[in-house]
C-alpha positions in Angstrom: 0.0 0.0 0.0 1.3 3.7 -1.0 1.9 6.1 1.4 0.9 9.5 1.7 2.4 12.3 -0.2 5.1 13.7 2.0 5.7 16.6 3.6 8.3 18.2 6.7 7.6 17.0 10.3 5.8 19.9 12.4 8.5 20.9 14.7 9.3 23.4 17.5 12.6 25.3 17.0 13.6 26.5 20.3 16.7 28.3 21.3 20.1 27.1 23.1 19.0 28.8 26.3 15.4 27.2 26.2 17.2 23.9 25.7 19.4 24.5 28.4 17.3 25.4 30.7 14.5 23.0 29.9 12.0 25.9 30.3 10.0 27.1 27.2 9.6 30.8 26.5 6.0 32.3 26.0 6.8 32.5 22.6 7.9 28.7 21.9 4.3 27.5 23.9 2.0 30.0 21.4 3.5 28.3 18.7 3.9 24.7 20.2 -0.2 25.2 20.6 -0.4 26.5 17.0 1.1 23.1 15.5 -1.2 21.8 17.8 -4.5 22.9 16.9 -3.1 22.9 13.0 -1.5 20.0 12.5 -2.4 17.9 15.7 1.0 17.5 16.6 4.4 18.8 17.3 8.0 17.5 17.5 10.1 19.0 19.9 13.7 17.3 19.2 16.7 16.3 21.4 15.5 17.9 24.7 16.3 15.2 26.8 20.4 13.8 27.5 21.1 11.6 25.8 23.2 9.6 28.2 20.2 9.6 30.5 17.7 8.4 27.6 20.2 5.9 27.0 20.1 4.3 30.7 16.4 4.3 30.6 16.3 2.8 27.3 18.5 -0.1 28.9 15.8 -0.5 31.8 13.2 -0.6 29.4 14.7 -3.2 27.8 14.5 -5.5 30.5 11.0 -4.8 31.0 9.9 -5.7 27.8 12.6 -9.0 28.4 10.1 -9.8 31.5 6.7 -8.1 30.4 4.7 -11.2 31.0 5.5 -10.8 34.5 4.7 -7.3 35.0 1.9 -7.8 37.1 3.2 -9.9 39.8 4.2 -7.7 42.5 5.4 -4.0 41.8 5.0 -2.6 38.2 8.5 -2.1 37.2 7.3 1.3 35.4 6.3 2.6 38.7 10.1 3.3 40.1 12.9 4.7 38.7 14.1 5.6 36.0 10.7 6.0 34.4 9.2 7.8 37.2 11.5 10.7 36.5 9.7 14.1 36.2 12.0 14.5 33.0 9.4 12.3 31.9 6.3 12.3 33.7 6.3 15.7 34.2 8.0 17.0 31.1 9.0 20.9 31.1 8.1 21.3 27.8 5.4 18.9 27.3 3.1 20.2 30.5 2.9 23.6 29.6 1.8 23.0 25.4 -0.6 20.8 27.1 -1.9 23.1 29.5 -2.3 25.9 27.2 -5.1 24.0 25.0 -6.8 21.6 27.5 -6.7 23.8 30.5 -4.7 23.8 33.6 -6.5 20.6 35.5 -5.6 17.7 32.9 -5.0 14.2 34.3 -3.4 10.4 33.7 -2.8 7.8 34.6 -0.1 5.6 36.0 1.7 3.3 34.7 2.1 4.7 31.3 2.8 2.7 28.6 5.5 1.9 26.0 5.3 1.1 22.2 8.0 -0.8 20.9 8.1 -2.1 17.4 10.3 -5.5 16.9 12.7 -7.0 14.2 10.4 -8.1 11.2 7.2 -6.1 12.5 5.0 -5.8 9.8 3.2 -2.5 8.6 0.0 -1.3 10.6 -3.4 -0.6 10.2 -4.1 3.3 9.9 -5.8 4.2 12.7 -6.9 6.7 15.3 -6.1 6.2 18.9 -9.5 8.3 20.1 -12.2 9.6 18.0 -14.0 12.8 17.9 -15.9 13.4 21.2 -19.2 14.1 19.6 -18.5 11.8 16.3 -22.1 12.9 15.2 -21.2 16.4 14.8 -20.5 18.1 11.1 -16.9 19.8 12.9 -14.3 18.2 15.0 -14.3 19.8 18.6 -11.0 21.3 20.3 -8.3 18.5 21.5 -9.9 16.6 24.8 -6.9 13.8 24.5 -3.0 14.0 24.1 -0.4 11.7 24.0 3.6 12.5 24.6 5.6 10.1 23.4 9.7 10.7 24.2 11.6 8.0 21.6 14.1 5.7 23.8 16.3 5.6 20.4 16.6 7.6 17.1 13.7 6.7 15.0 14.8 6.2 11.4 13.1 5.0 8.1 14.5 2.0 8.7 13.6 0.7 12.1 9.9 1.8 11.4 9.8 5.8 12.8 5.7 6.2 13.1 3.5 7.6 10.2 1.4 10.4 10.7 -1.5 12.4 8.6 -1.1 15.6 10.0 -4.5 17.7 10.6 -6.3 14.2 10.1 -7.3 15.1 13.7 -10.0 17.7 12.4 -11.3 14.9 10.1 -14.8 13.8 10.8 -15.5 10.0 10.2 -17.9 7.8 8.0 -20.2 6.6 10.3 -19.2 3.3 9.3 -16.0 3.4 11.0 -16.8 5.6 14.3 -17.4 2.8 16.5 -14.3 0.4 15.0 -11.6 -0.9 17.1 -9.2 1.9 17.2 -11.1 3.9 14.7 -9.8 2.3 11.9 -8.8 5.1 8.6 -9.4 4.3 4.8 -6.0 3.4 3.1 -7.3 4.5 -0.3 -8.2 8.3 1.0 -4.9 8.7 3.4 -3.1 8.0 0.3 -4.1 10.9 -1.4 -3.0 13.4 1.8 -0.1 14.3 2.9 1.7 12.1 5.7 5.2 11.7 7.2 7.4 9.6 9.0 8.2 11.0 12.6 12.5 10.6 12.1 13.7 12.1 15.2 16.3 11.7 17.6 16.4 9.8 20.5 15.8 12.1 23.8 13.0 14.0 21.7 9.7 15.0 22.6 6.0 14.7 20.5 3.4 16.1 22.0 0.3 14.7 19.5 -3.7 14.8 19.4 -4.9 11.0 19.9 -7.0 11.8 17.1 -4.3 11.9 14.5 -4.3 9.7 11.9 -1.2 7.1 12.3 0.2 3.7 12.0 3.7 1.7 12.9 6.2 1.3 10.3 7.9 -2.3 9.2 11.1 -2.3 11.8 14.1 -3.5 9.0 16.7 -3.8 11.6 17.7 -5.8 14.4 16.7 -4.0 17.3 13.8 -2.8 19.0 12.4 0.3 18.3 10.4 1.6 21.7 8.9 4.7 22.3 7.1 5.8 25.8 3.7 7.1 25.6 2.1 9.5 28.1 -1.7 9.7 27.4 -3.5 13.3 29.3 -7.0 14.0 29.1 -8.6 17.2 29.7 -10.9 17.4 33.0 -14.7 17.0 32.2 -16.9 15.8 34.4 -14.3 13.3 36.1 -13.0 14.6 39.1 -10.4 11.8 40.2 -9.0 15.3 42.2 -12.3 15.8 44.1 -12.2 15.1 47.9 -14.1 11.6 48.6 -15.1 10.9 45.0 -14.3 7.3 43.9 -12.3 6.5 47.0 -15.3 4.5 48.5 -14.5 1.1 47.8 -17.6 -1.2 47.1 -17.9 -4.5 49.2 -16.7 -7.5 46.1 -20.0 -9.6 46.7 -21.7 -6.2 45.9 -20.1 -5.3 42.7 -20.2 -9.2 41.2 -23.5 -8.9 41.8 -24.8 -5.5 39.4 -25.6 -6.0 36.3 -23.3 -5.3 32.9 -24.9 -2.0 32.6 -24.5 -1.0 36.8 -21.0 -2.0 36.4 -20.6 0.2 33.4 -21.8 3.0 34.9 -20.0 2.8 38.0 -16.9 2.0 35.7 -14.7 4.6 37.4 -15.4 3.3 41.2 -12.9 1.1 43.0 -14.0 -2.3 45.0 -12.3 -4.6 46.6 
């Protein structure tokens, strides 16, 4: 299948003292949110060290060596190195995020890592969140982000993502609205304009999960990870608010609502 015409990687410039000081200007977040809202993404490159990413590329590794035994006991992504605010609290990340979804956004924790392998094969296009009223004529302003921070330099060759950018503001057939990952015609995104995000390690993407994208074939003999932060902008879930959700319901309680009870109460913890 053809790609999409291509076209140059939306991308902050920043200057040597921004970089230094890991502390946008003003300046750099208006444009950072322009991108944003434009394009649905933005690429802010080489902003962390690169010895660091390097050590935390190595203890990824070894999670991904042991990840079907992540769940027994401690999550290894809840301790060091990836708890770092370099990461979870990224200084140039936070405040492009803030200025467009406002100052009370959220996550959760553990965040996740993707990580193409030797041989992968090409993926489906996709969306990783749709629009929030899909019935709507007009796409609505971005409700969820995604940073991902690349653990290695992502070339052509060992599969760096593609993107459609301003796919985001695309409203879908309702055919596809309620598809596993939204899935995107290959025909039409090969008639718009896409690229590859090449970048080096240490960078920073800050992209709307509505963007149009897919993993690349990996042609080399190493993995290819890449950590992804998702954020959502605060609606009507308040997992801040004082006594909300904490309440745990009794187990023989929750087994015993309904589908639809337990759907509702989706959000509250039991034992």
């Amino acid at each position: 299948m053809s790609a999409g015409i291509t076209i140059n990687i939306p991308k902050l410039e920043i200057s040597a003292e921004e970089r230094a000081e890991s502390k946008p200007t003003p300046e750099s977040i208006d444009a950072a949110t322009r991108l944003l809202r434009e394009t649905g993404l933005v690429v802010i490159e080489s902003v962390l060290p690169r010895d660091w990413i390097e050590e935390v590329n190595t203890a990824m590794e070894a999670v991904l060596d042991m990840e079907e035994d992540t769940h027994n006991g401690e999550h290894p992504m809840l301790k060091m190195p990836f708890m770092d605010a370099r990461i979870i609290d990224n200084p140039f990340a936070m405040p492009i995020m803030k200025a467009v979804m406002g100052e009370k956004i959220f996550a959760y924790l553990p965040y996740g890592c993707n990580a193409t392998t030797p041989g992968n094969e090409i993926q489906w296009i996709h969306r990783d969140s749709g629009q929030l009223f899909p019935e709507l004529p007009f796409a609505l302003p971005v409700s969820t982000i995604v940073v991902n921070i690349p653990l290695v330099d992502f070339t052509i060759e060992n599969g760096a993502t593609e993107v459609w950018p301003g796919s985001h503001l695309i409203i879908d057939d309702e055919a596809v609205r309620n598809t596993p990952y939204n899935v995107c015609d290959e025909v039409r995104a090969a008639q718009m304009p896409s690229f590859q995000l090449v970048m080096p390690a240490g960078s920073v993407v800050v992209r709307d999960m509505r963007c149009w994208h897919r993993a690349m074939p990996n042609r080399t003999q190493t993995r290819r990870p890449m950590l992804a932060l998702v954020y959502f902008r605060r609606f009507h879930h308040s997992p801040d608010a004082p006594n909300i959700f904490n309440a745990k319901v009794p187990e023989d309680i929750w087994t015993n609502m309904s589908e639809n009870t337990q759907e509702v109460y989706r959000f509250q913890t039991h034992d």
